[in-house]
N, C-alpha and C positions, 0 to 999 in steps of 0.2 A: 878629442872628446872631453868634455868637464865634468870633473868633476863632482858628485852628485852634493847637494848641500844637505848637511847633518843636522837636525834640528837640535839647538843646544841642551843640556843636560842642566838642570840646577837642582843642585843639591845640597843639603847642609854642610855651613863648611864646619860648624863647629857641636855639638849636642847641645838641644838650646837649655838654658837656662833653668823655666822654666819646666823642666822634666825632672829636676831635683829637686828645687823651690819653689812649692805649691803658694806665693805670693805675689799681692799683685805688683810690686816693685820689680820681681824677676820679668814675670809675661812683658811690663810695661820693656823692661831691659830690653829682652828674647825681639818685641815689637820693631824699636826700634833698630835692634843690630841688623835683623832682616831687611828694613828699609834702606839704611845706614849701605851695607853690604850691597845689595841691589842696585843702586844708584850707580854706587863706584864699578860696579864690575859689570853690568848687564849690558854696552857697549862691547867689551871685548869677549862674553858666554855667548854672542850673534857672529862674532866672524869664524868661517869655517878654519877647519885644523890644516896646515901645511900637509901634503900627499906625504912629504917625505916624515912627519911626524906621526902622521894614518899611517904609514906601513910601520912604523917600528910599535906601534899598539894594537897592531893586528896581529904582527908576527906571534904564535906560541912561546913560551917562555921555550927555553934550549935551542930554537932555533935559529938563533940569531946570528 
């Protein structure tokens, strides 16, 4: 049976910029990293997690 596929997670990798520096240089920043970042990684945030990498993030912490 296969594995069921996980629809990927994105999430900030970093606190964007923008949320400390109310300017438009930051948001332009913040715009771009988002883009920047997406490009590079949204090829591998689509492929599913290995089963044996799925059991050890399921497992409960102490139960390992």
């Amino acid at each position: 049976m296969a594995a069921p596929v996980v629809a990927p997670v994105v999430a900030p990798v970093v606190a964007p910029v923008a949320a400390t520096l109310s300017t438009p240089q930051a948001a332009a920043f913040d715009h771009w990293l988002h883009d920047r970042l997406s490009r590079l990684y949204a090829g591998v945030l689509q492929e599913p997690l290995p089963e044996s990498l799925r059991a050890v993030l399921e497992t409960p912490r102490g139960q390992a």
